[in-house]
LODREN-486270 format. One record per residue: x, y, z of N, C-alpha, C in turn; residue number from 1. Coordinates in steps of 0.05 Angstrom, whole numbers, plus 5000, padded with zeros to 4 digits. Layout:
# residues N
> X; Y; Z; X; Y; Z; X; Y; Z; NUM
...
This chain:
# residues 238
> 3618; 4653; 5315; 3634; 4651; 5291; 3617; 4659; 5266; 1
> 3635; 4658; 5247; 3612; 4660; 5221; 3592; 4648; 5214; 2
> 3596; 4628; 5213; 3574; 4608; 5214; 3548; 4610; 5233; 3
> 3548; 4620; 5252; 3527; 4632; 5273; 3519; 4653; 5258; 4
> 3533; 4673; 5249; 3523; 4705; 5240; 3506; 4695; 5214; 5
> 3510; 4674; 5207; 3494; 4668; 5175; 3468; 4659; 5182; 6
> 3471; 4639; 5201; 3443; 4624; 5209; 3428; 4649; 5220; 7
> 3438; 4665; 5242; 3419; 4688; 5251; 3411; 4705; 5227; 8
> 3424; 4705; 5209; 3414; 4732; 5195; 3389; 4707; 5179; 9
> 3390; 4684; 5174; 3377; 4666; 5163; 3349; 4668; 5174; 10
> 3352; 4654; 5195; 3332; 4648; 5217; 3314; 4685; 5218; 11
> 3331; 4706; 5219; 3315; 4729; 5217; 3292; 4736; 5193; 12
> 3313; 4725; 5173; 3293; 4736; 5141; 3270; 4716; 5152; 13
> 3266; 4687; 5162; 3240; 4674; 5158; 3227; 4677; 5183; 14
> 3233; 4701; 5205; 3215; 4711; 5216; 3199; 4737; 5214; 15
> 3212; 4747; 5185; 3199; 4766; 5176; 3188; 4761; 5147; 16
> 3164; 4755; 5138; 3162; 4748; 5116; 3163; 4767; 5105; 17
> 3163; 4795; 5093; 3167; 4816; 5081; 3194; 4833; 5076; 18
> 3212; 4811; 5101; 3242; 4822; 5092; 3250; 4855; 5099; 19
> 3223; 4867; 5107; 3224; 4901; 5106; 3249; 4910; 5120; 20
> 3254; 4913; 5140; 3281; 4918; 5151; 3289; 4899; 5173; 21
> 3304; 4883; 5165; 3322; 4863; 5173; 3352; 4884; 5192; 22
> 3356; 4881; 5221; 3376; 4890; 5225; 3395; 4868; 5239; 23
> 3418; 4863; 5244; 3428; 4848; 5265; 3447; 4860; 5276; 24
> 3434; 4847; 5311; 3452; 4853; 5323; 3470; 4844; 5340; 25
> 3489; 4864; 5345; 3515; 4835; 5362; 3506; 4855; 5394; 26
> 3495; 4832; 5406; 3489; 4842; 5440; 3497; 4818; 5458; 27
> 3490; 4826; 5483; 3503; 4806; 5506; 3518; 4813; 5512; 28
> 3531; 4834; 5515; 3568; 4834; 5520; 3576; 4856; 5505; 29
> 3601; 4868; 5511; 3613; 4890; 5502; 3631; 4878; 5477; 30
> 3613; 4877; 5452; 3627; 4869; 5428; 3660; 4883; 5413; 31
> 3659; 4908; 5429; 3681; 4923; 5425; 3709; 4909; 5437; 32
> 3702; 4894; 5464; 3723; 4894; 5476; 3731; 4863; 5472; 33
> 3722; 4852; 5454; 3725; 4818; 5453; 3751; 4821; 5434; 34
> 3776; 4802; 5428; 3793; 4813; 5399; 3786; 4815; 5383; 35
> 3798; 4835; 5367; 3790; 4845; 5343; 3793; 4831; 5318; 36
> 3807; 4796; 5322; 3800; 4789; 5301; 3777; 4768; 5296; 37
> 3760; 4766; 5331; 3739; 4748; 5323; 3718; 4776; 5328; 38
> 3721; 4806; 5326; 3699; 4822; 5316; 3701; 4823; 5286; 39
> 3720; 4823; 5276; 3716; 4825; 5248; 3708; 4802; 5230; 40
> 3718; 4775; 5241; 3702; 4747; 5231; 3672; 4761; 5231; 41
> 3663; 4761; 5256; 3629; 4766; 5253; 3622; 4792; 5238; 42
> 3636; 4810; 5246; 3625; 4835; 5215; 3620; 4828; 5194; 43
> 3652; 4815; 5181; 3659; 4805; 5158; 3634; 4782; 5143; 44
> 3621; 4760; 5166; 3609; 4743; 5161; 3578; 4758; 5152; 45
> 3563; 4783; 5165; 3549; 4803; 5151; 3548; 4815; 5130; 46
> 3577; 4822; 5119; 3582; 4846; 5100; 3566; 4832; 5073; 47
> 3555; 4805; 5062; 3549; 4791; 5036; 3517; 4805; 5044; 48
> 3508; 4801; 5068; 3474; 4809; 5066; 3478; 4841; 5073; 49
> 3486; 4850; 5074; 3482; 4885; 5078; 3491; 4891; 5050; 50
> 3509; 4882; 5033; 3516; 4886; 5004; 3495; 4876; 4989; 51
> 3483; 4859; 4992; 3451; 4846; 4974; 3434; 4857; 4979; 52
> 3441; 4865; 5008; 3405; 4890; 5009; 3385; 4867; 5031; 53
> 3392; 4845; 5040; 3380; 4819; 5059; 3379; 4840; 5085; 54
> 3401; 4852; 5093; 3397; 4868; 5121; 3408; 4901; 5110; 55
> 3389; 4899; 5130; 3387; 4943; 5129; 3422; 4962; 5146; 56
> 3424; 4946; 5166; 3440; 4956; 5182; 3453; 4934; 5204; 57
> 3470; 4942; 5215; 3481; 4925; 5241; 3484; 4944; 5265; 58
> 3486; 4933; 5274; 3477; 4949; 5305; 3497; 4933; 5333; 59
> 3514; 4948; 5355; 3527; 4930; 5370; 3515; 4939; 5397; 60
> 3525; 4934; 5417; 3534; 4942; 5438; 3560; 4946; 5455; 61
> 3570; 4958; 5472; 3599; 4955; 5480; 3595; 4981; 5506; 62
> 3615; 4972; 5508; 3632; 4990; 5545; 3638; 5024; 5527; 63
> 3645; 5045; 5548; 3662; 5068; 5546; 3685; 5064; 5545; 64
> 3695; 5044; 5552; 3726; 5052; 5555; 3741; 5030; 5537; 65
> 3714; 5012; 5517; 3724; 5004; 5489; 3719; 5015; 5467; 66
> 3726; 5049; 5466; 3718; 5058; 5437; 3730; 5081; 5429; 67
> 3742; 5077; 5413; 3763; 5097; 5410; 3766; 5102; 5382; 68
> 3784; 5121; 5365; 3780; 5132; 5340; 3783; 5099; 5323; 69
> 3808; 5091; 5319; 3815; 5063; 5315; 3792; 5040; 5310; 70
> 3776; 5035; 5330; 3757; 5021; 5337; 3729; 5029; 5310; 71
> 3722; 5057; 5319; 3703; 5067; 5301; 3712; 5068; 5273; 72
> 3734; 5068; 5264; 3736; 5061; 5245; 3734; 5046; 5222; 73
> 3745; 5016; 5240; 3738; 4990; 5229; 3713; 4983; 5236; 74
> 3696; 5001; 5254; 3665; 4989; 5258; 3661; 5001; 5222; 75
> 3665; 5033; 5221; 3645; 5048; 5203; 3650; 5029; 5175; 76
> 3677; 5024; 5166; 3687; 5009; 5147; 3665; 4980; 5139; 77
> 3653; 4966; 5160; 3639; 4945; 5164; 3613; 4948; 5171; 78
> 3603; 4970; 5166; 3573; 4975; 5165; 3554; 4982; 5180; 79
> 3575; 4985; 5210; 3555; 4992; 5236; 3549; 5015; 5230; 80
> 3517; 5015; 5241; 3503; 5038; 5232; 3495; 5041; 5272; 81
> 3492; 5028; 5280; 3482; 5034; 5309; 3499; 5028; 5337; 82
> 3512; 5042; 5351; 3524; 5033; 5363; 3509; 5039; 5393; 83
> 3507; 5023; 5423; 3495; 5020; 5442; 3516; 5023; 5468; 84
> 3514; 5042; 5480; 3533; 5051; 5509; 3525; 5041; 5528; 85
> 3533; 5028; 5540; 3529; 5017; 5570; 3539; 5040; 5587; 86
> 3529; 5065; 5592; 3535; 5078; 5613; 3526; 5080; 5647; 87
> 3506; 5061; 5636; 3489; 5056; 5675; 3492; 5080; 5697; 88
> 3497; 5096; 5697; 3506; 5121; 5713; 3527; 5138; 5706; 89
> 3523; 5163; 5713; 3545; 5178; 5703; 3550; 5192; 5742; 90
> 3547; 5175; 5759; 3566; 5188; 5774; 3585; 5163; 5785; 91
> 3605; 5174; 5789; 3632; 5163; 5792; 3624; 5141; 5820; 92
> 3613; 5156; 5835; 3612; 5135; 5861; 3599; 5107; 5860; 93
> 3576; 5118; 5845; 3554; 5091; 5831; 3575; 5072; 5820; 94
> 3586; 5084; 5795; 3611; 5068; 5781; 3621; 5047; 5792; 95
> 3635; 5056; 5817; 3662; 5051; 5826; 3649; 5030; 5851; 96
> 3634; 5027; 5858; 3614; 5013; 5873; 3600; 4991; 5865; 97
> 3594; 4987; 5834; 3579; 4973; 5828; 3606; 4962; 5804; 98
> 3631; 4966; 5806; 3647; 4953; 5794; 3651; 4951; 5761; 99
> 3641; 4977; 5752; 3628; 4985; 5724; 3660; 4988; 5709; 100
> 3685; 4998; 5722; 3717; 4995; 5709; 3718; 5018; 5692; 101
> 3694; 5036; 5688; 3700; 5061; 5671; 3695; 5082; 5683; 102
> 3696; 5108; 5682; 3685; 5132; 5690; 3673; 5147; 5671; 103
> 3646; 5160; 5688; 3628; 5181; 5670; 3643; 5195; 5651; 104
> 3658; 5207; 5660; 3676; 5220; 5640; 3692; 5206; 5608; 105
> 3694; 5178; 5613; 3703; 5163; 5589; 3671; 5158; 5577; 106
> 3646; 5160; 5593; 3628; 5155; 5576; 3615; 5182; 5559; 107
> 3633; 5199; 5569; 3622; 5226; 5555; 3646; 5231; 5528; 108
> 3661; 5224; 5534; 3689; 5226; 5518; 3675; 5203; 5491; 109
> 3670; 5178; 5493; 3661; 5163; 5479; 3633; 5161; 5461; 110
> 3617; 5182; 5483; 3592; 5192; 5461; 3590; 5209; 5443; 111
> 3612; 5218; 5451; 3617; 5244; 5432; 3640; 5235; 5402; 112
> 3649; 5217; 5413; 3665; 5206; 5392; 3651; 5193; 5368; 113
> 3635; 5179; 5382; 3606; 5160; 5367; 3596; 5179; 5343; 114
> 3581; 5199; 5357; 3572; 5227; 5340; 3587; 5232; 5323; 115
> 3616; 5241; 5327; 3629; 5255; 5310; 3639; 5237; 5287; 116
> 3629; 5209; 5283; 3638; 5191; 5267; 3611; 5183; 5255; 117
> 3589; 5202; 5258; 3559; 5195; 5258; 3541; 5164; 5255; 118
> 3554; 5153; 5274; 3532; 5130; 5284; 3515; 5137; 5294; 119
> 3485; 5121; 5308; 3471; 5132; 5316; 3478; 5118; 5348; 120
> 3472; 5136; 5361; 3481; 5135; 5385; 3453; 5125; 5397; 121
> 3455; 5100; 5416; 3435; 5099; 5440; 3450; 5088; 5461; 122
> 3440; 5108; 5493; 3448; 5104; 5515; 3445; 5089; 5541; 123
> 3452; 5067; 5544; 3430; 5050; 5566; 3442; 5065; 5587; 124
> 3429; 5074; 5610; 3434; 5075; 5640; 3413; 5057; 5669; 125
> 3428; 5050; 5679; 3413; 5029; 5703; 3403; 5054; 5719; 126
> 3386; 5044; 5744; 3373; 5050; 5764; 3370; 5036; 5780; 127
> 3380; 5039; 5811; 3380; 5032; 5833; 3406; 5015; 5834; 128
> 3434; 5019; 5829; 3456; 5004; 5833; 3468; 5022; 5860; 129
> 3490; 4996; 5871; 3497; 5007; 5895; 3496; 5036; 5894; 130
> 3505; 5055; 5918; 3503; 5069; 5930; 3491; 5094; 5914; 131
> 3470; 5080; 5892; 3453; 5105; 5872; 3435; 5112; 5896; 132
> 3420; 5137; 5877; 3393; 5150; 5897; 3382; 5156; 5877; 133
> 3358; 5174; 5897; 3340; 5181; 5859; 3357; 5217; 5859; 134
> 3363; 5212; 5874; 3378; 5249; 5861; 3392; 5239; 5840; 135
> 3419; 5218; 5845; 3434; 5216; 5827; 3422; 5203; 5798; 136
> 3410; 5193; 5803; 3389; 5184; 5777; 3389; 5202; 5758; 137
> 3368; 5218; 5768; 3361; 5249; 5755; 3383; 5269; 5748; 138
> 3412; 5267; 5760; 3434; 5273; 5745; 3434; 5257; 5733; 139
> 3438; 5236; 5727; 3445; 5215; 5704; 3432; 5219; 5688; 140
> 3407; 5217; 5684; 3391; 5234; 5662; 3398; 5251; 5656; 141
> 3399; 5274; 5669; 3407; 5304; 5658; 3434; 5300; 5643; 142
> 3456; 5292; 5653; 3481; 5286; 5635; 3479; 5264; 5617; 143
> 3457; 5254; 5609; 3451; 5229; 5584; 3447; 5262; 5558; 144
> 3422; 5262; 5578; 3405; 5288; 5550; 3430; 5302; 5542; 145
> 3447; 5310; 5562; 3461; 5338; 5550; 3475; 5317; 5534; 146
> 3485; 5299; 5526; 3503; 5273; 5510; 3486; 5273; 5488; 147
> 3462; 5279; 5479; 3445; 5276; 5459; 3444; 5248; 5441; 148
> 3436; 5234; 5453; 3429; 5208; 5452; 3414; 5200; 5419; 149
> 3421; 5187; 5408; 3388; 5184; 5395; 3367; 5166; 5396; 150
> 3365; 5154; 5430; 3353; 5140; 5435; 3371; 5129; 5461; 151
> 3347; 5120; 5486; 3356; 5106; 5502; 3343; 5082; 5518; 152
> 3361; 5074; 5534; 3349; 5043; 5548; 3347; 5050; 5574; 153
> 3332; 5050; 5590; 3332; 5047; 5623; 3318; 5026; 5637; 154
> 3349; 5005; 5652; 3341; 4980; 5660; 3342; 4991; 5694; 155
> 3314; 4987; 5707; 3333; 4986; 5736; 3339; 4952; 5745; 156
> 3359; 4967; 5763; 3370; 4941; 5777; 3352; 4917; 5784; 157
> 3360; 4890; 5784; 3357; 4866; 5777; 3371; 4837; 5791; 158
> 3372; 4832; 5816; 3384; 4810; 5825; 3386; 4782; 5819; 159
> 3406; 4772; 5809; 3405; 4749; 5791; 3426; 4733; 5809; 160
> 3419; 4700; 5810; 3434; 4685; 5820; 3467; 4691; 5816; 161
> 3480; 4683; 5843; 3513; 4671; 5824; 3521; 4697; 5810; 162
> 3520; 4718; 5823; 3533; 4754; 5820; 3537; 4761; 5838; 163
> 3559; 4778; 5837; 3577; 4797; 5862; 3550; 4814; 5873; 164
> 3531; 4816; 5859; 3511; 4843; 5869; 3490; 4819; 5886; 165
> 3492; 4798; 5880; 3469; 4776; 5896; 3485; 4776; 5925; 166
> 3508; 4772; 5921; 3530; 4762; 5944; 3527; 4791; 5956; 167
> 3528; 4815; 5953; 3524; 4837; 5970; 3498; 4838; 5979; 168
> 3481; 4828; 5963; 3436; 4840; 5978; 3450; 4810; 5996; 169
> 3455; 4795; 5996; 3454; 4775; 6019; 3461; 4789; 6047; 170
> 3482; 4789; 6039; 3509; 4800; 6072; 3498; 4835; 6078; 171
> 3481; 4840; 6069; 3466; 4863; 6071; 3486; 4888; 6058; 172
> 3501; 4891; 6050; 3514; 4910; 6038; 3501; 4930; 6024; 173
> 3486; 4914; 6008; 3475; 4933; 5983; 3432; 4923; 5997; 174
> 3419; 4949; 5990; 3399; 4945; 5988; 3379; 4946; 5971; 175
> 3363; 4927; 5970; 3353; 4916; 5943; 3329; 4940; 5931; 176
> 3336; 4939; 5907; 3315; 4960; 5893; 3300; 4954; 5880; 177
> 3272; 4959; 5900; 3239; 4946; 5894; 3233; 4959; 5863; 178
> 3208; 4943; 5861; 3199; 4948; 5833; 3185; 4977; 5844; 179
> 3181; 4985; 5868; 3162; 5001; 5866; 3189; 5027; 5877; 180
> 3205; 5014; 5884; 3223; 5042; 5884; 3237; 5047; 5851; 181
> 3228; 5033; 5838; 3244; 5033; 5808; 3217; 5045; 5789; 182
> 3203; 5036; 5798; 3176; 5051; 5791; 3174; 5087; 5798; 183
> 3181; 5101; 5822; 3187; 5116; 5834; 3206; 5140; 5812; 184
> 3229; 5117; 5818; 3250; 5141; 5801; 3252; 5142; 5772; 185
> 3232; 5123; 5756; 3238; 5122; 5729; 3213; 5142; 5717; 186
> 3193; 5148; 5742; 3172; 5162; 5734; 3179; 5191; 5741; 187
> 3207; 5193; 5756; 3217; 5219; 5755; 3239; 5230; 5729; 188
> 3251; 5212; 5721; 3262; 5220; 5695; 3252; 5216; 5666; 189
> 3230; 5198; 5664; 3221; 5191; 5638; 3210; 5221; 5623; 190
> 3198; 5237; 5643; 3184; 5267; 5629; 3216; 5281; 5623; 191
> 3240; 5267; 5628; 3260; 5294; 5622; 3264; 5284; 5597; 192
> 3272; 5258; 5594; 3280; 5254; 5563; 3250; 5260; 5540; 193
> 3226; 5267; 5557; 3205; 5264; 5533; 3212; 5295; 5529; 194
> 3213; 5311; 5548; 3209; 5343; 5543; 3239; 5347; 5524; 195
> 3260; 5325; 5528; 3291; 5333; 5510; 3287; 5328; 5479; 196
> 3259; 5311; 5476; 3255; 5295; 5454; 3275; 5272; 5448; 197
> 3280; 5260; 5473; 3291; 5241; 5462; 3277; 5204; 5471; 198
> 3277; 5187; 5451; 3261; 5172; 5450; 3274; 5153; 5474; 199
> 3253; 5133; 5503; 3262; 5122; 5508; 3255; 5094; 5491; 200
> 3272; 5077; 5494; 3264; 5057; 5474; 3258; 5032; 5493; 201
> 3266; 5033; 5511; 3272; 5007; 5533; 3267; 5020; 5560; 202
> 3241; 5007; 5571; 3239; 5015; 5602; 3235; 4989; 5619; 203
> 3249; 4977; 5632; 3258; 4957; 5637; 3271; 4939; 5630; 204
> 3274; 4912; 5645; 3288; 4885; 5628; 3271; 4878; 5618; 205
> 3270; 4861; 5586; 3259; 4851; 5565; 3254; 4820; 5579; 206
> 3227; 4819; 5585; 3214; 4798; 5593; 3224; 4769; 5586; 207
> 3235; 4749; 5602; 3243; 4722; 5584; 3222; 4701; 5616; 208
> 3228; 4680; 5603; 3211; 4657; 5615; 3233; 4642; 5638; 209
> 3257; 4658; 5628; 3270; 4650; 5653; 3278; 4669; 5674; 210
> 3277; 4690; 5669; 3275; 4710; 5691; 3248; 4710; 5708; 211
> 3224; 4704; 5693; 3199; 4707; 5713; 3204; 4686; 5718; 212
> 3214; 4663; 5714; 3220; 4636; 5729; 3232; 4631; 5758; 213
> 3245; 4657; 5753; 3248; 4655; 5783; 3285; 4662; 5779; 214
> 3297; 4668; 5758; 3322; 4677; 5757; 3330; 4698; 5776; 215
> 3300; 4718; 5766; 3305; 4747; 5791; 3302; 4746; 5817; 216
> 3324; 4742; 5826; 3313; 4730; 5860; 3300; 4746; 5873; 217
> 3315; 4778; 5865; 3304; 4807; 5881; 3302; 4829; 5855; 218
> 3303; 4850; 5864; 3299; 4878; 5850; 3282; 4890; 5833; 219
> 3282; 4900; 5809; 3260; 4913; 5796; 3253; 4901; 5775; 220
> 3250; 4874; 5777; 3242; 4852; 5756; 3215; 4859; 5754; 221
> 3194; 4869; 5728; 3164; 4862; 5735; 3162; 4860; 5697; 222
> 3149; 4841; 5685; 3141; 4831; 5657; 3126; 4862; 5643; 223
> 3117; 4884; 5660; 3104; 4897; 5638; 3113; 4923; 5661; 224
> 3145; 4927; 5664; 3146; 4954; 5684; 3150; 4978; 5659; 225
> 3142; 4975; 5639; 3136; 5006; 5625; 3098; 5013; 5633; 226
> 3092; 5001; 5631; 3064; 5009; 5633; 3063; 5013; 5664; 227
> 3079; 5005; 5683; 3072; 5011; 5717; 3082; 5038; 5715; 228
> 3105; 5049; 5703; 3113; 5076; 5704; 3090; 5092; 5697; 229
> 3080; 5083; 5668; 3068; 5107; 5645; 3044; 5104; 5669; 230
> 3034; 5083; 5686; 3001; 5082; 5695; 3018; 5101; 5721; 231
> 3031; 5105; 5730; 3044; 5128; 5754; 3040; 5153; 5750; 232
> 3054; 5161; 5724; 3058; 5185; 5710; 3028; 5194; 5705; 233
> 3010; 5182; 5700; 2986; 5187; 5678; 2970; 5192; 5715; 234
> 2970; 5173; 5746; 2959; 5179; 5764; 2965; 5201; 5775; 235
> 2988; 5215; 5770; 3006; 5238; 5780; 2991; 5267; 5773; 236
> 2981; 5268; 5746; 2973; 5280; 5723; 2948; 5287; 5740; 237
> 2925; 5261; 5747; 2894; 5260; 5746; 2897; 5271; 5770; 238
């Protein structure tokens, strides 16, 4: 509610004593697709510190198949300066397998929409979801770059209690994707987005005390898997 968006932007200024760029953001969840009149409460509850100059920008996240001319509108109107794609693969089979409810094609339709309303665009895609490979990976990259991103996230897969994807690595359905096979294929696409120039921003899940606690039952959980890639890439090299 509002009242939350005040305290966070609160609680932000006195973790930065310099105030230099303050951004907030609405994550966790596809902020697009929640109703539109408790997205605009929380915009709305921003618009006093982006008008004082307290925050620099706002920033969301959301699905492909919540964003449409309509949508970008009332974001641009309210100050979003950054908007965040959950596209986790761009091939259809991966999609449709891992229960994603959109198609590559709505996430290409939707990046391009982003652009043409000039937000800045960043693209998350996963690694190692059901019936992925590292071929399809490396298309997934290749159709991120050609999307011209301005920035991206790559999480690989991650087994977490009490999920449809835990309930499949059990009953053997789905097979689980090691840190060292996630290591593998992220050290095969990381040189495409460097040679595209485009920045990765996120190479893995963002370390918490309850995931190394033992949340991650299986998959490519590791506290510092950007530096296992970059120390791959850099052994590949020598």
């Amino acid at each position: 509610n509002a009242e939350t968006v005040k305290c966070a932007v609160l609680d932000g200024i006195e973790k930065i004593p310099d105030n230099s760029n303050i951004q907030l953001a609405f994550y966790g969840g596809s902020f697009t697709a929640i109703p539109v009149e408790e997205q605009n409460e929380l915009l709305d509850a921003a618009l006093p510190f982006l008008h004082d100059g307290t925050l620099k920008s706002l920033r969301l996240s959301t699905r492909p198949d919540a964003i449409n001319v309509q949508t970008l509108t009332r974001l641009k109107e309210r100050g979003v300066k950054t908007i965040e794609l959950g596209a986790q693969s761009m091939c259809d089979e991966v999609l449709k397998a891992s229960g994603r409810g959109h198609t590559a094609l709505q996430t290409e339709k939707a990046a391009k929409l982003i652009k043409q309303f000039n937000f800045e665009l960043i693209l998350q895609m996963m690694t190692g979801l059901p019936e992925d490979t590292k071929q399809r990976t490396v298309e997934t990259a290749k159709r991120i770059i050609a999307l011209r991103p301005d920035g991206v996230r790559i999480y690989p897969t991650v087994i977490i209690e009490n999920t449809p994807l835990c309930d499949m690595w059990r009953e053997g359905s789905y097979k689980e994707h090691t840190v060292e096979d996630a290591v593998e294929v992220c050290a095969a696409i990381l040189p495409l987005f460097e040679d595209a120039e485009i920045p990765v921003i996120r190479l893995g899940l963002n370390p918490t005390e309850e995931l190394s606690g033992g949340a991650a039952l299986g998959g490519a959980y590791h506290p510092a898997f950007g530096e296992l890639v970059i120390s791959r890439l850099l052994l590949e090299k020598a």
